[in-house]
C-alpha positions as CSV (number, residue, x, y, z in Angstrom):
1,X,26.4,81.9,136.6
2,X,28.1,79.3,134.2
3,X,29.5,81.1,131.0
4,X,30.2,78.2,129.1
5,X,27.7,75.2,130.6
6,X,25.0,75.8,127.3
7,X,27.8,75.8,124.7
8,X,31.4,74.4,125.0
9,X,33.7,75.9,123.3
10,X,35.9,73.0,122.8
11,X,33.5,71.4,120.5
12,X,33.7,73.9,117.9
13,X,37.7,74.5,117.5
14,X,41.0,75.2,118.7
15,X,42.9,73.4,121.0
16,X,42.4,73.6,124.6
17,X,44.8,72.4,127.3
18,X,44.3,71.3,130.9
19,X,46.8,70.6,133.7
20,X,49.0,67.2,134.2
21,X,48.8,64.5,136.7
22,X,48.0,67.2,140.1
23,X,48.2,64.8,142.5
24,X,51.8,63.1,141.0
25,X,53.3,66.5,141.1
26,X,51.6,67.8,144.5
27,X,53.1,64.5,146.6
28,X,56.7,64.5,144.5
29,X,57.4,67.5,143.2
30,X,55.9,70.0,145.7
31,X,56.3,67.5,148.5
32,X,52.7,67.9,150.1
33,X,51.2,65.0,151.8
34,X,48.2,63.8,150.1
35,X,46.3,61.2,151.8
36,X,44.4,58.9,149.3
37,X,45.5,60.9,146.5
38,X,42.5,63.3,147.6
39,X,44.0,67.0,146.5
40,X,40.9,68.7,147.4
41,X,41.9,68.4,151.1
42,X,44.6,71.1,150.5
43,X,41.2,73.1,150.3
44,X,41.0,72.9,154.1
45,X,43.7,76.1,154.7
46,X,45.8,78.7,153.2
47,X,48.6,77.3,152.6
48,X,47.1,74.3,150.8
49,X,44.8,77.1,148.7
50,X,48.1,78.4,147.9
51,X,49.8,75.6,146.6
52,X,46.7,74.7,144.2
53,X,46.7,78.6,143.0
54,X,50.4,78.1,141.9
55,X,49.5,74.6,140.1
56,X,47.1,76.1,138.2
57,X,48.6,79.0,137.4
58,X,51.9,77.4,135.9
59,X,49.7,75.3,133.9
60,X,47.4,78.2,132.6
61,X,50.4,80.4,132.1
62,X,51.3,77.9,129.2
63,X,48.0,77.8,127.5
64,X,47.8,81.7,127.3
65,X,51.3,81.8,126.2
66,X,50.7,79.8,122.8
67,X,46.8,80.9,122.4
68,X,44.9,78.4,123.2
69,X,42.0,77.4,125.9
70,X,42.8,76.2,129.0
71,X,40.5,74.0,131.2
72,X,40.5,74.6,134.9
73,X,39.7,70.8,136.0
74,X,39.0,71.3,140.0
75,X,40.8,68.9,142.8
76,X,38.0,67.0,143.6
77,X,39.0,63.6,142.3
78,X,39.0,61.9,145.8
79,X,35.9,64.1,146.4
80,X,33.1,61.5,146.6
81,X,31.4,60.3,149.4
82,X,33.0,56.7,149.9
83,X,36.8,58.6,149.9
84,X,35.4,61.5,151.7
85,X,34.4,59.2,154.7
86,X,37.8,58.0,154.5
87,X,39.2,61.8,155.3
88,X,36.8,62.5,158.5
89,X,34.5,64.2,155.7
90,X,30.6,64.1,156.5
91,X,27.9,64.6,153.3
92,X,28.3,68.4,154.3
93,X,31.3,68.7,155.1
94,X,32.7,66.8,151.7
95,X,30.2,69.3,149.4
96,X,31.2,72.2,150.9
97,X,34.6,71.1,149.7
98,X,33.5,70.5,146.3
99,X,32.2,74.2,145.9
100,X,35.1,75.0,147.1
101,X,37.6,73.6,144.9
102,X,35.0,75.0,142.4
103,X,35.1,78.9,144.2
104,X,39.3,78.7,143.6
105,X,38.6,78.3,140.1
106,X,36.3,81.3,139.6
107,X,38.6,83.8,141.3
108,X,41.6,82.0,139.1
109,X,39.5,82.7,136.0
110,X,38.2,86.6,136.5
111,X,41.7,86.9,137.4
112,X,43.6,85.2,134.0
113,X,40.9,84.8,131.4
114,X,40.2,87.2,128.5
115,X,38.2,87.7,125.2
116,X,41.0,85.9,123.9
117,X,41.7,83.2,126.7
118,X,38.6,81.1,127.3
119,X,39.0,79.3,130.0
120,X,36.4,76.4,131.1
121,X,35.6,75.2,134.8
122,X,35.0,71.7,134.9
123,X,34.0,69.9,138.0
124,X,36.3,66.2,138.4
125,X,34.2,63.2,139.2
126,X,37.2,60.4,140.1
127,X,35.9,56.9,140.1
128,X,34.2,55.1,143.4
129,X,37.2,53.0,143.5
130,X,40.4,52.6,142.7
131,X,41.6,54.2,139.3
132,X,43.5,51.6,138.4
133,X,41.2,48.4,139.2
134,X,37.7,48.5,139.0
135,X,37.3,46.0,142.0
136,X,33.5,45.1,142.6
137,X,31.8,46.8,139.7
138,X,28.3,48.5,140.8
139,X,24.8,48.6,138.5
140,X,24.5,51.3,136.6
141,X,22.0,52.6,139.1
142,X,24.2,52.3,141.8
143,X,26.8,54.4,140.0
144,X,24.3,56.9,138.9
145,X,22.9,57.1,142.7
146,X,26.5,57.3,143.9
147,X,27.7,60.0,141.8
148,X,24.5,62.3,141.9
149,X,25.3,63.5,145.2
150,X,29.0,65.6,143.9
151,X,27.5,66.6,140.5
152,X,24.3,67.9,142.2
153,X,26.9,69.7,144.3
154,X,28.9,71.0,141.2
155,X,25.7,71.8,139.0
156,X,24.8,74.4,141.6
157,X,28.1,76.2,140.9
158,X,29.7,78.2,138.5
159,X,31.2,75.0,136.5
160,X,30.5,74.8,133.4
161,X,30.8,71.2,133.1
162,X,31.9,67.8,135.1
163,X,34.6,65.2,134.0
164,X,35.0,61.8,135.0
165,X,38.4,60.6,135.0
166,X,40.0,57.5,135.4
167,X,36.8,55.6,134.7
168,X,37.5,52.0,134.4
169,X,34.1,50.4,133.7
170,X,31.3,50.9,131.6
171,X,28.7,50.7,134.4
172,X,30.3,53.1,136.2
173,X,30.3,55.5,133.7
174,X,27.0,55.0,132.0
175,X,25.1,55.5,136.2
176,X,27.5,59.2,135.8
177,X,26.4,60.3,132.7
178,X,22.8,59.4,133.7
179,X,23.4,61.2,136.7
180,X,25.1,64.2,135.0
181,X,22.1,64.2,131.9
182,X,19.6,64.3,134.8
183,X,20.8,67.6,136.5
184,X,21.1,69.3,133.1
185,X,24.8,69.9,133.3
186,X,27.6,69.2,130.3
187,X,29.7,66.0,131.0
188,X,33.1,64.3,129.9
189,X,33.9,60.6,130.5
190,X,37.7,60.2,130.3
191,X,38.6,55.9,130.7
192,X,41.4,54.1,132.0
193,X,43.2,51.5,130.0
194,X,46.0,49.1,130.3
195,X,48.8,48.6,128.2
196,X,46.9,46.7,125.5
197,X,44.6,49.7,125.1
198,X,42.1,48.2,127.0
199,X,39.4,48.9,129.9
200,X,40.5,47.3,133.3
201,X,37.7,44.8,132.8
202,X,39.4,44.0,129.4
203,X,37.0,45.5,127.4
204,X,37.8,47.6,124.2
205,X,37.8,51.2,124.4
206,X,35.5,51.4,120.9
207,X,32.8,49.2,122.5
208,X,33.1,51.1,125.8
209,X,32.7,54.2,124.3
210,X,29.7,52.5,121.7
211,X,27.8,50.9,124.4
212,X,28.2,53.9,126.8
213,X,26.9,56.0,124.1
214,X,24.0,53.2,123.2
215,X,22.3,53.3,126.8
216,X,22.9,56.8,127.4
217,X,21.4,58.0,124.1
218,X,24.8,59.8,123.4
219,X,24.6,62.1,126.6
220,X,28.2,62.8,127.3
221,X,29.6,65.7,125.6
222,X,32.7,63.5,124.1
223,X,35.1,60.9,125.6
224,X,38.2,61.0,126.5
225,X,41.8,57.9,127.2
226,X,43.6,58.9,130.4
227,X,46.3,56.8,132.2
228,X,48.2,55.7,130.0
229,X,51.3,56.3,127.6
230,X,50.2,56.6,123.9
231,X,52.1,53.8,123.1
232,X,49.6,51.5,125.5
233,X,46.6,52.9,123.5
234,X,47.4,54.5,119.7
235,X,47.6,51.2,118.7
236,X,43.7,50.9,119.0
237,X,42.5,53.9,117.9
238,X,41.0,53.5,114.2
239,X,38.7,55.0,112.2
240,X,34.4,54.3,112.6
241,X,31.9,56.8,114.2
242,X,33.3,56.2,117.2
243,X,36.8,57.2,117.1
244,X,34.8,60.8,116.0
245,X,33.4,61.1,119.4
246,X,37.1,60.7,121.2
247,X,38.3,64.5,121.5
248,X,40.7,64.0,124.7
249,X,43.8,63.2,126.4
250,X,45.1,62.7,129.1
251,X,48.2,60.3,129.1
252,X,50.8,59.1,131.7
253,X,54.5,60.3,131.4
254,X,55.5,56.7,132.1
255,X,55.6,53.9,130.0
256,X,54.9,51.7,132.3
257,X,52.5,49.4,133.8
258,X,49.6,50.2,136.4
259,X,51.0,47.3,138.2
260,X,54.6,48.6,138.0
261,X,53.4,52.4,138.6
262,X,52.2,50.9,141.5
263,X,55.2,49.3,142.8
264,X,57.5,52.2,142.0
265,X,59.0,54.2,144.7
266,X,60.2,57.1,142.7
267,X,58.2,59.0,140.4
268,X,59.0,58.4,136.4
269,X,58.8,61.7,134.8
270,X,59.0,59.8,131.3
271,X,60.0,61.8,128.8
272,X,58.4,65.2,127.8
273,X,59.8,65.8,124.5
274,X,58.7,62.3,123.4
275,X,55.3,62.6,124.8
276,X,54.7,66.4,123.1
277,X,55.4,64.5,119.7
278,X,53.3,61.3,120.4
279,X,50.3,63.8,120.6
280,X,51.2,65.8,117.5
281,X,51.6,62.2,115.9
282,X,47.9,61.5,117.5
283,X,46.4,64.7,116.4
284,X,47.4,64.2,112.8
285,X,45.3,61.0,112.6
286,X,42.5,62.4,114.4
287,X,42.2,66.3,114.4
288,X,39.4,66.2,116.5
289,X,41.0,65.7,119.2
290,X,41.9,69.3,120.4
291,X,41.6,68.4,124.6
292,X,45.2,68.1,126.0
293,X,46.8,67.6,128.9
294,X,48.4,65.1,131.6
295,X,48.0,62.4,134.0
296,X,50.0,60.3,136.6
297,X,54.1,61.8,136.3
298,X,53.2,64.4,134.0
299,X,53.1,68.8,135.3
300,X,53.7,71.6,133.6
301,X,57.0,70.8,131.4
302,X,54.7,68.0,129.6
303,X,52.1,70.1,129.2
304,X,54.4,73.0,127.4
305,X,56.2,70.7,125.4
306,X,52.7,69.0,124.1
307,X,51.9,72.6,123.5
308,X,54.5,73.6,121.5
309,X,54.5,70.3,119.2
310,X,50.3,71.0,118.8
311,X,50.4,74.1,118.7
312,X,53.1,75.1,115.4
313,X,51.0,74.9,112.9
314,X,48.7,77.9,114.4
315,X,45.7,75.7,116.1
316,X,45.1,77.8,118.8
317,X,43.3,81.3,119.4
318,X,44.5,84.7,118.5
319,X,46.1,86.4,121.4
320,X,44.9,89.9,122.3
């Protein structure tokens, strides 16, 4: 059974961390070949298992080591039916992947997680599309029939929640959470924005968060900014009800572009001293937001250095 899926730690206090950009430090760092980005087939042997254990593992191994949470977000981006197809995957085929990706993460937690190190499992919903472009935008009933079928999957597992990342349109993400709502399961939408702090579609972050909020009737459990430098989004971020509902990051180690990110041959690892402090900076505007960790170019020497600059002033749990 789910421990945490009918209370969430996260929204009470204490910061939790999550891992960096998994498929960015898979293809350049570990050198695995990752077609489509899609880390869930690793899944398919031993080896591949083995290589998302000792992800993982680096990542949690910070979280326990300055008291805080940790959440175990499962490789299932590429995991939908349209990317699946891609990959040879059939409907049953691509959810026995997804519970899966979701089993790894159980053993991982009865094997690291104490009283005193909760750790979350959270099923990862990527976008239909392209992270970066949302292309031809579907209704919101599309979305919410597309997405149903890998968060029915995920609600008949041991996660405790679901997070959409790298959402780049409202529609999109309004047909998930209605999706998610419907099968009575906790869910996160995290959004893409550009270097003016905006959606893809060029909409504001506050009035994608408002209106995804206004036809949802506030179902997702809080919203997060993914892909992106803080410097492409801070900028935005004010105060209002709903800069309160905002309680996650998830930024890029780059500086650049999506455009130029796409162009670029060789992986920019940014900067993870500057990054760690660009948090701290965020967190002492807005303290609610307690849900840290990477995406493209970041891995686990962002992640501890974000750690140790959020961390100092004793924001995390007691260790046993």
């Amino acid at each position: 059974m789910p421990i945490y899926r009918n209370c969430l730690p996260q929204l009470d206090a204490g910061i939790f961390l999550t891992d960096g950009g998994i498929e960015t430090t898979l293809i350049f760092e570990d050198g695995l070949d990752l077609p489509d980005f899609a880390a869930f087939h690793l899944l398919k042997d031993a080896a591949g298992r083995d290589a998302l254990c000792r992800y993982f593992h680096r990542h949690a191994a910070i979280a326990k080591a300055h008291g805080v949470g940790f959440i175990l977000e499962s490789a299932t981006w590429r995991a939908s039916a349209d990317w699946g197809a891609r990959l040879g995957y059939n409907e049953s085929s691509l959810a026995e992947a997804n519970r899966h990706a979701i089993k790894l993460l159980v053993e991982l937690r009865e094997e690291l997680a104490t009283a005193s190190f909760p750790m979350l499992i959270s099923g990862c919903v990527g976008p239909r599309g392209d992270g970066y472009d949302p292309g031809a935008l579907m209704s919101t009933a599309e979305a919410e029939f597309y997405h149903r079928q890998q968060i029915s999957v995920f609600a008949d597992t041991e996660a405790d929640m679901v997070t959409a990342i790298t959402m780049t349109n409202v529609n999109e993400a309004i047909g998930l959470a209605r999706a998610a709502d419907s099968l009575a399961i906790p869910h996160v939408i995290s959004f893409t924005v550009e270097t003016d702090g905006r959606l893809p579609t060029g909409q504001s972050l506050k009035e994608a968060i408002e209106e995804t909020d206004a036809k949802t009737g506030a179902a997702p459990a809080y919203y997060m900014v993914n892909c992106a430098h803080p410097t492409h989004f801070d900028q935005v971020l004010d105060g209002g009800s709903w800069i309160d509902r905002l309680r996650g990051l998830r930024a890029n180690a780059s500086t650049c572009s999506h455009a130029e990110l796409d162009e670029a041959e060789t992986l920019d690892e940014g900067d993870p001293f500057d990054l760690g402090q660009r948090y701290a900076a965020l967190r002492a505007r807005f303290p609610q937001i307690n849900i840290l960790g990477g995406c493209c170019g970041t891995d686990h020497r962002h992640i501890k250095q974000i750690a140790l600059a959020c961390t100092s002033g004793g924001a995390g749990f007691e260790q046993e």
